[in-house]
N, C-alpha and C positions, 0 to 999 in steps of 0.2 A: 817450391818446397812442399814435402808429403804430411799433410794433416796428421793429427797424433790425437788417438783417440785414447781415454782412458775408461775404460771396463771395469766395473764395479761388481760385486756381486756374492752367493754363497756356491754352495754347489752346483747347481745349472750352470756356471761358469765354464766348468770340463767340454761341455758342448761346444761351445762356439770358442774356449784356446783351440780343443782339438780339431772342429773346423776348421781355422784357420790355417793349420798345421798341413790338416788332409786335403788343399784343394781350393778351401776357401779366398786363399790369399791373392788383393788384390792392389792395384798401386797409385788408389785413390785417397788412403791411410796408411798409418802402420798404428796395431792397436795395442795399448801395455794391459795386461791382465792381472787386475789386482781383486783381492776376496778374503773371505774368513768361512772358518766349517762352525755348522750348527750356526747360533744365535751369536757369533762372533759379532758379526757387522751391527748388532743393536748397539754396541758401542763406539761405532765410529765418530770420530769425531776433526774439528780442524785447530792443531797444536804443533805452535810455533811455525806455521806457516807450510804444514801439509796434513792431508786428508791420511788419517791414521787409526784406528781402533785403541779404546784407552785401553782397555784389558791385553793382559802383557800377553798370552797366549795364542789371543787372533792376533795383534800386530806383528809377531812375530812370523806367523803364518804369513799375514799379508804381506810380507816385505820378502821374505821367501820367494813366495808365487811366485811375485812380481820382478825380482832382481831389483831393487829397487831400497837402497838399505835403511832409509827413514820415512817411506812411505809416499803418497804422490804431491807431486806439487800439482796446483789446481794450473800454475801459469806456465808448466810444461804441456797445454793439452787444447785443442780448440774446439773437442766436445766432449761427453761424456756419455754411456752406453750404460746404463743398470738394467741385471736381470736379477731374473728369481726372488729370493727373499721375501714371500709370500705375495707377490703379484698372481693371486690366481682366483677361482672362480669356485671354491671349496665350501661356502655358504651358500650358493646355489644349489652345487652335487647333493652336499648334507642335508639338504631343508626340503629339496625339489618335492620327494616322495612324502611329506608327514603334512603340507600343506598345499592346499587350492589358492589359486587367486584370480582375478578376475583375465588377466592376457594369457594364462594359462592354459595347455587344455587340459590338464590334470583336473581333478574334482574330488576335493573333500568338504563334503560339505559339516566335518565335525570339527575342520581347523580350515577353515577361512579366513583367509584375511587378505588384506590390501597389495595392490601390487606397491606400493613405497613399502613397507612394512621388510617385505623381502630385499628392494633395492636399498632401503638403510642398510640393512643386516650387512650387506655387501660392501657399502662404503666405510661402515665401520671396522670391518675387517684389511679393507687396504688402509686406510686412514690412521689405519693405527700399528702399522704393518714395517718390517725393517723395511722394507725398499724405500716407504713415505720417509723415514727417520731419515737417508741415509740420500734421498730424492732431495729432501729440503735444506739440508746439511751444502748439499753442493750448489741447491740454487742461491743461495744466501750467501755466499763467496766466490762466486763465478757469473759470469754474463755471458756463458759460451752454451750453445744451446747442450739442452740434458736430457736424452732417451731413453721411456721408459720402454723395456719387454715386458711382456706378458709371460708367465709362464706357458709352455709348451702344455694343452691339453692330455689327459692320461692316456698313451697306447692303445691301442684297441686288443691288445692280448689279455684287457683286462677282463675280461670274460671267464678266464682263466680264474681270479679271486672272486671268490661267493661274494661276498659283504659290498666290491668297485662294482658287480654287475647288477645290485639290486641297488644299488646310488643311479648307474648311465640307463638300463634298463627299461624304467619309465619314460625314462623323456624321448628314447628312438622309440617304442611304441605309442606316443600321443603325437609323434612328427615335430616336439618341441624344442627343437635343434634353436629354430627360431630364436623363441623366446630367450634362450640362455645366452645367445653370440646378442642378443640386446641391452641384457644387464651388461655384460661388457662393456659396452657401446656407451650406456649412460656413465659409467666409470669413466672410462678415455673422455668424455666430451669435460668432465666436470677437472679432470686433472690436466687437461690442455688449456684450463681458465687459468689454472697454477701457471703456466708458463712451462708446461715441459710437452715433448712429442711423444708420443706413442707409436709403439710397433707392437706388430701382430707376429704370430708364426706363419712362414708361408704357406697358402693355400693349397700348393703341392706334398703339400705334407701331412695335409689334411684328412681322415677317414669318417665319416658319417656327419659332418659338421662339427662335431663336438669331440673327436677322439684322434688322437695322432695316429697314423701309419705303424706298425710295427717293424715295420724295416728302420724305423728313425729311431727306436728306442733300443733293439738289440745290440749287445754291446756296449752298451751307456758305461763308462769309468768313472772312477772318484776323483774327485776333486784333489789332486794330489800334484808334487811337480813333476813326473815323468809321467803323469797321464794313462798306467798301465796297471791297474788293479781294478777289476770290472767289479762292478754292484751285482747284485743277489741275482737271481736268473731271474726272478718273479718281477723284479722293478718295472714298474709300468710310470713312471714317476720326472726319472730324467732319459734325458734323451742322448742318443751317441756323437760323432761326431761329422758323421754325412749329414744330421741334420744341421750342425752349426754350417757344416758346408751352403745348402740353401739358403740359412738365414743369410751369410756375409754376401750372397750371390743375388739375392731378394731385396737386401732392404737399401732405402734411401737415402744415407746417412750422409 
């Protein structure tokens, strides 16, 4: 019998349906796709026996997406796949340049401070983040394993926007690609004590350590059910759907 996975998620979802759509598809699962736009999914919740968003607006969404006309049952699925919903690395990007710290090679020596100091910052940020809300939500009514993604790193056409290349800027000129794919690293280690798995974006899709390919992001669409209204030209943000193609082709689910 073919596994059944149920996909959780906000926008980054477009990626990996449309992956799956374009190439992806594999016949080790069959996965449902279910989601809410904007800060929908802060309200998910489990009522009357399926995983549904309170707010009438995203549940409606989500059951849309999904096909799926009351929302997912947990005991339809043998794991679970969450993206997006701020799993990212955006108090890193924001903070990198205004402070020093000591694994650093940046230097400021007028805002110094500790490498914890930075890595709270980080954990407070997932920690309190819809993916956690909506991460904990299913581990608390399920026993089936529950995967978290990372958000897909920003395109490297960010170059392109003044304000993303004075965020990445620094850190390709101090070679501190490093340091940053570590603070991740301390995140996954402390949210794998939770009980859930982590995944990464594949490697091949990879640009400077820290920035996605552009070929993976052009063409990125909305979160919509026919998959076919593209986001701004400038979106460096979410990714298309050749990259969901690698992710279904990459990961070990």
């Amino acid at each position: 019998m073919t596994r059944k996975i149920c996909v959780l998620g906000n926008s980054h979802i477009a990626a990996l349906k449309g992956g799956w759509a374009d190439g992806g598809a594999h016949d080790k699962f069959t996965p449902d796709f279910f989601g809410a736009l904007s800060k929908g999914m802060a309200s998910l919740a489990f009522i009357d026996g399926k995983i549904i968003p309170q707010d009438a607006e995203a549940a409606e969404f989500f059951c849309n997406i999904s096909g799926k006309e009351n929302g997912a049952d947990p005991h339809d699925y043998d794991a679970f796949l969450l993206c997006g919903m701020g799993m990212n690395l955006s108090p890193i990007f924001n903070n990198y340049g205004g402070f020093g710290t000591p694994d650093a090679h940046h230097s400021n020596p007028d805002h110094f401070v500790s490498d914890t100091c930075l890595q709270d910052l980080l954990w407070d940020h997932i920690d309190h983040s819809m993916m956690m809300h909506c991460a904990r939500l299913v581990r608390r009514i399920t026993d089936a394993p529950v995967y978290l993604v990372w958000q897909a790193f920003f395109a490297e056409n960010l170059f392109d926007i003044e304000w993303r290349a004075a965020q990445i800027g620094p850190i390709l000129e101090n070679n501190d690609q490093e340091y940053v794919v570590n603070q991740m690293r301390l995140v996954s280690d402390r949210l794998s004590t939770e009980g859930f798995q982590i995944l990464h974006q594949p490697p091949e899709t990879i640009a400077q350590g820290i920035m996605t390919k552009s070929e993976f992001s052009r063409g990125s669409v909305l979160f919509r059910e026919g998959l076919d209204k593209p986001h701004r030209e400038n979106d460096v943000f979410h990714m298309n759907s050749q990259y969901g193609v690698q992710c279904w082709q990459n990961w070990d689910i």
